[in-house]
N, C-alpha and C positions, 0 to 999 in steps of 0.2 A: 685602438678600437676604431671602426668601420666608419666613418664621418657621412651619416645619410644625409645630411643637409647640401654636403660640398657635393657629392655623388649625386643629387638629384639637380643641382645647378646644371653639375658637369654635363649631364646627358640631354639637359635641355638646350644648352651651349651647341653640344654636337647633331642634336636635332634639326637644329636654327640652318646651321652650317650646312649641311647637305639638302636643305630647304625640303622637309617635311613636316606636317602639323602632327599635334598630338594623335587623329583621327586617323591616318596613314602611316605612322608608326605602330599602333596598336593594331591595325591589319596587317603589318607586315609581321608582328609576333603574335597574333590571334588571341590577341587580348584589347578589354575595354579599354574606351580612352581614358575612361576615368581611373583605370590602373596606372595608365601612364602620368594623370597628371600628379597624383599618388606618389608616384616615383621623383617627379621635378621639385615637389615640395616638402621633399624629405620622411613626408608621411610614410613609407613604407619602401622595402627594397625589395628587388627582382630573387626570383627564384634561381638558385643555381642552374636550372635547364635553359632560363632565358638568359642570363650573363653571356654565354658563347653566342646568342644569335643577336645580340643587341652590340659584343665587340663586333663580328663579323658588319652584321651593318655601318657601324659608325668607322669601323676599319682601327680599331684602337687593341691594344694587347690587354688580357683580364689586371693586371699589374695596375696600369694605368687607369681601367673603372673603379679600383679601388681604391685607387689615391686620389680619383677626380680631376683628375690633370695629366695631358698630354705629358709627356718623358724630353726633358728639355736639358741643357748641361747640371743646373745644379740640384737638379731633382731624380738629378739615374740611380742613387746611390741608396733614396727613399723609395724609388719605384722597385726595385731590386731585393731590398729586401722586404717587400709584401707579402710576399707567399710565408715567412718564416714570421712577421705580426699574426698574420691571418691562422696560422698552425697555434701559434701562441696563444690567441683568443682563443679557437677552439677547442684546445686543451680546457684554458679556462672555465670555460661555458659548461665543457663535459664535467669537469670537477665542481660545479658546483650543481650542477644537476644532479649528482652523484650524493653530495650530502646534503642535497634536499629530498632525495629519495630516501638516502639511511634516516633523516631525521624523523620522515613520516612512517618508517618502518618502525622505529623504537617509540614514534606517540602511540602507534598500534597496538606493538607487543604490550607495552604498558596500561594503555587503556583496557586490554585483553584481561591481564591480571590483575588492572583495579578492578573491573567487573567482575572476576572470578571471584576474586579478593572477598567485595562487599557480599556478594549473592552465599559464599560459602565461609566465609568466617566467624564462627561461633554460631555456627547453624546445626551443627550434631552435636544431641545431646542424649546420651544414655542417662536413666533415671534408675533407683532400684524401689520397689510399689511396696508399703507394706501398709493394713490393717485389721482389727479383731474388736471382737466384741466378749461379752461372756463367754460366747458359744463357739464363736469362731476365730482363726487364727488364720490369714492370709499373707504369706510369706515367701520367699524366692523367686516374687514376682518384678518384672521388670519393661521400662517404656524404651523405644528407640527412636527420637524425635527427628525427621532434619527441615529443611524448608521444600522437599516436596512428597518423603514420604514419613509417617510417623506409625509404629506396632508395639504393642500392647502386649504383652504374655503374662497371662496369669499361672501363678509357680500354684506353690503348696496350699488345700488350705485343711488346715487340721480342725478337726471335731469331730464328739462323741456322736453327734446328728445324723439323720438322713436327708440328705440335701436331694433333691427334687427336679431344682431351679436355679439359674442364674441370670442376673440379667446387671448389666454393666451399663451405666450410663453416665451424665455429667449435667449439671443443672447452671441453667442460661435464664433468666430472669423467670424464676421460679416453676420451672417447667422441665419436665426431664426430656433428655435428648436420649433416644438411647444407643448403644453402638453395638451391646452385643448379647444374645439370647443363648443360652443351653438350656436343656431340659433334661429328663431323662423319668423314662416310666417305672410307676414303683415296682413292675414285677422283674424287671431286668437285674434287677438288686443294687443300685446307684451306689455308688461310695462317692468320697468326696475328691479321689483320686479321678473320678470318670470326669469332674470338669476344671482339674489343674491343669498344666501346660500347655494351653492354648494359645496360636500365635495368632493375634489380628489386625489384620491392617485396617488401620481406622483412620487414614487421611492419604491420598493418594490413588491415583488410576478413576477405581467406579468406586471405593471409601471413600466420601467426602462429608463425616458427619461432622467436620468443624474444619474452619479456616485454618493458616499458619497463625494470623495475628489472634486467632480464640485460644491457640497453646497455653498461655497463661491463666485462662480464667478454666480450661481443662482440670489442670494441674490442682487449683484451688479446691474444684468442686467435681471431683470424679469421686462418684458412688458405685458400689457393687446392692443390691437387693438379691436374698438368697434364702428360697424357699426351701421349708426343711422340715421334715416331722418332729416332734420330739423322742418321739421311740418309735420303735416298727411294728407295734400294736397303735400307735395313735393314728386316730381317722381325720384330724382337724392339721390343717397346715397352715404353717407360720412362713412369718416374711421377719428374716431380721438385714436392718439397711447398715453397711458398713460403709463409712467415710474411709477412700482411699490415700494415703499421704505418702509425697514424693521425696526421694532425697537423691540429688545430682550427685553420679557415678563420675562422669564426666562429660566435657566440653570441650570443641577443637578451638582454643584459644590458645595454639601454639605457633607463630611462626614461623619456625624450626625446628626440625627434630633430631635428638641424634640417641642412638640404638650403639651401646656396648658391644662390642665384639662378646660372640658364643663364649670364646675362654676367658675374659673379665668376669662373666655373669659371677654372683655368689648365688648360692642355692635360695631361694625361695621360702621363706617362713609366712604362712599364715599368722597372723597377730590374733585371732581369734585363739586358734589351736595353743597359741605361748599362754595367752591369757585364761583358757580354761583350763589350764593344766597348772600355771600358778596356785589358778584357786580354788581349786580341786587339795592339793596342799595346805592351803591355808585352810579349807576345812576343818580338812582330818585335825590340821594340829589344835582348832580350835574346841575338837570334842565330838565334830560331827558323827552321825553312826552311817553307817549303807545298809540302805535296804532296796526292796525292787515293790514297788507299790503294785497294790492284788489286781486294781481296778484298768491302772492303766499299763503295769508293765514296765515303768518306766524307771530308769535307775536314776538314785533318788540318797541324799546324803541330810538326816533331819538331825537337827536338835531343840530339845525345851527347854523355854528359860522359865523364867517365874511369871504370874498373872496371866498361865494360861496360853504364854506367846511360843508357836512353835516356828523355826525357819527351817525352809525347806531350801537346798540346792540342786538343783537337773544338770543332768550332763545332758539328757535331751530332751524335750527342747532345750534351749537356753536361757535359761532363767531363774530366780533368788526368786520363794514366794516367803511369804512375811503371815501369818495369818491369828488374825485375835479372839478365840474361841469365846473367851468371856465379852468382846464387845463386838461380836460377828461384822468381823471386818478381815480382808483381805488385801494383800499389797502384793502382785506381780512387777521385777525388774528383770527385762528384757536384759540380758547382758552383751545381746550381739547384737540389737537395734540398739539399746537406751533408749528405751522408752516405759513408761510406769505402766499399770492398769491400776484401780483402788474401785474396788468395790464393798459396798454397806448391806446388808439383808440380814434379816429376820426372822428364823427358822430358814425355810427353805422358798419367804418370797425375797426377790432383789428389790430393794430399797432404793439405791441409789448404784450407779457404777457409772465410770468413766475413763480414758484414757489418755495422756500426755507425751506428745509426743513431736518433737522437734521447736520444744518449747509452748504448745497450744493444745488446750484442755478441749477432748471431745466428751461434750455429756450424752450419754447413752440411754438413760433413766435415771429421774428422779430430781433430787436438789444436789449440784455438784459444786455450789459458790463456795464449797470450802477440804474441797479434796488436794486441790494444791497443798493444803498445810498437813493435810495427810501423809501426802506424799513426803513432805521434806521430812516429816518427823520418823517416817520408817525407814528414810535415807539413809539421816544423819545416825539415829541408831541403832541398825541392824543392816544396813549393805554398804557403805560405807565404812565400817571396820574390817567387814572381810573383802572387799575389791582395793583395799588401799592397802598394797605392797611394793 
């Protein structure tokens, strides 16, 4: 390695010698003095342009400035081999400048995809939206969340109603926020198809009717309000408020992925389609009859037991109703959400109704502190015998 201490002696040594000061030396290489004095006290060394005009002056060979010593008998052999030190250092120099640049190149890359990492990991999440009330059934609807854009698409919503109105919102300390309006005039002839499928962007670009970090309290408290006649002779219009409830589709909490080759795949089975075709089976063997109901059209496998109790099975929608003529009670089981409905009423006022779903009871009217036991008991003895195969 290059000895600036010995090398700044040296030159001041050969400076002396030819008797010039530091101030006349640095004129003669067009530099400060104070570079030169730089140079005699080891603080710093000469640029390769000035090495040749400082040997040239002092009359000395580059070998010799860098051993700091005139070339004498037992020193020719150390003077000699300096050019092959000096290659060697800067090999070494290069080499590690080298992986000091790959090191900061992979803190980069890495910091790159820690970044990417935090900012997109378990940030998209597909959600599937479902809720109903007496009247109405909202289903095939679904959220697409991530941390810069998040949409909304409301699917199906079935009922016998003329819907009017829609208006989609989410409640933030007791205040509706709202995110999305349809309408539609009575003469156009509205069905309930005119405000299904709608995609909205409701966070992202010019949507920004909630933050990233309000996702959560979205999720809890997104409501649909949805104005409707009761028939197409009524003049008065109702508002019924349906609490909408999420269940996670999926979430990129994968670090990895890996995709079958096209010729491993096995075909594709809906577990819905095995399941309603099971019990579709279990029906029949259980005594059920088919019929196609006058009202709605809908095919429809009923049977009666005793006290009045009839069960009804749909192949569509999807769903077991349960219903108690003698104690005007009804029980709908979802078979493709799982989810209950139980409603109480009285001639033809509603009493009471509510629904369960993902474990939490929404009451809709009325006293519902005890429709949970409702529930179990038309589980335990009436859908429960036939979904258990």
């Amino acid at each position: 390695m290059v000895d600036s201490i010995k090398i700044g002696q040296f030159i001041q040594e050969e400076r002396k010698k030819i008797g010039l000061s530091q101030e006349e030396l640095a004129n003669k290489l067009f530099v400060t003095r104070q570079a030169v004095s730089k140079w005699e006290q080891g603080k710093s060394l000469l640029g390769y342009d000035l090495i040749q005009k400082i040997c040239e002056i002092f009359n000395i060979t580059t070998n010799e400035y860098f051993l700091g010593e005139r070339t004498k008998k037992e020193n020719k052999k150390e003077i000699n081999n300096i050019p092959i030190k000096i290659l060697k250092e800067e090999k070494k120099k290069q080499r590690k400048i080298f992986f000091i640049s790959f090191a900061i190149i992979i803190l980069l890359i890495l910091l790159f995809f820690f970044f990417y990492f935090f900012n997109t990991y378990k940030k998209v999440e597909v959600y599937s939206i479902y809720g109903q009330d007496e009247n109405f059934k909202i289903n095939n609807s679904n959220a697409f969340i991530s941390n810069d854009r998040s949409y909304i698409n409301l699917g199906n919503i079935e009922t016998e109603k003329e819907i009017v109105k829609l208006n989609l919102y989410y409640l933030k300390e007791d205040s509706k926020r709202e995110m999305f309006t349809s309408s539609c005039r009575r003469k156009d002839n509205c069905s309930s198809s005119s405000f299904g499928g709608s995609i909205m962007q409701v966070r992202g670009g010019d949507a920004e009717y909630f933050t990233y970090e309000e996702i959560p309290l979205v999720i809890e408290n997104l409501y649909v309000d949805i104005s409707y006649y009761e028939n197409k002779d009524d003049k008065e219009e109702k508002i019924a408020t349906i609490k909408l409830y999420f269940t996670k589709l999926y979430t990129n909490n994968n670090l990895f992925f890996f995709y079958d080759k096209e010729e491993d795949r096995e075909p594709i089975i809906f577990e819905n389609d095995v399941f309603k075709d099971k019990l579709q089976k279990k029906v029949i063997s259980e005594g059920f009859k088919y019929e196609i109901e006058e009202d709605t059209e809908n095919e429809v496998y009923i049977k009666k037991y005793k006290d009045n109790i009839i069960v009804k099975f749909y192949l569509s929608p999807n769903y077991i109703m349960v219903v108690d003529e003698k104690k005007e009670e009804w029980f709908i089981y979802d078979y493709e959400y799982k989810d209950y409905r139980f409603t109480k009423y009285k001639g033809n006022e509603t009493i009471s109704s509510s629904t369960l779903f993902n474990g939490k009871i929404t009451c809709f009217e009325g006293d519902c502190s005890n429709h949970l036991d409702y529930c179990n008991y038309y589980m335990d003895k009436y859908i429960n015998p036939l979904i258990d195969f």
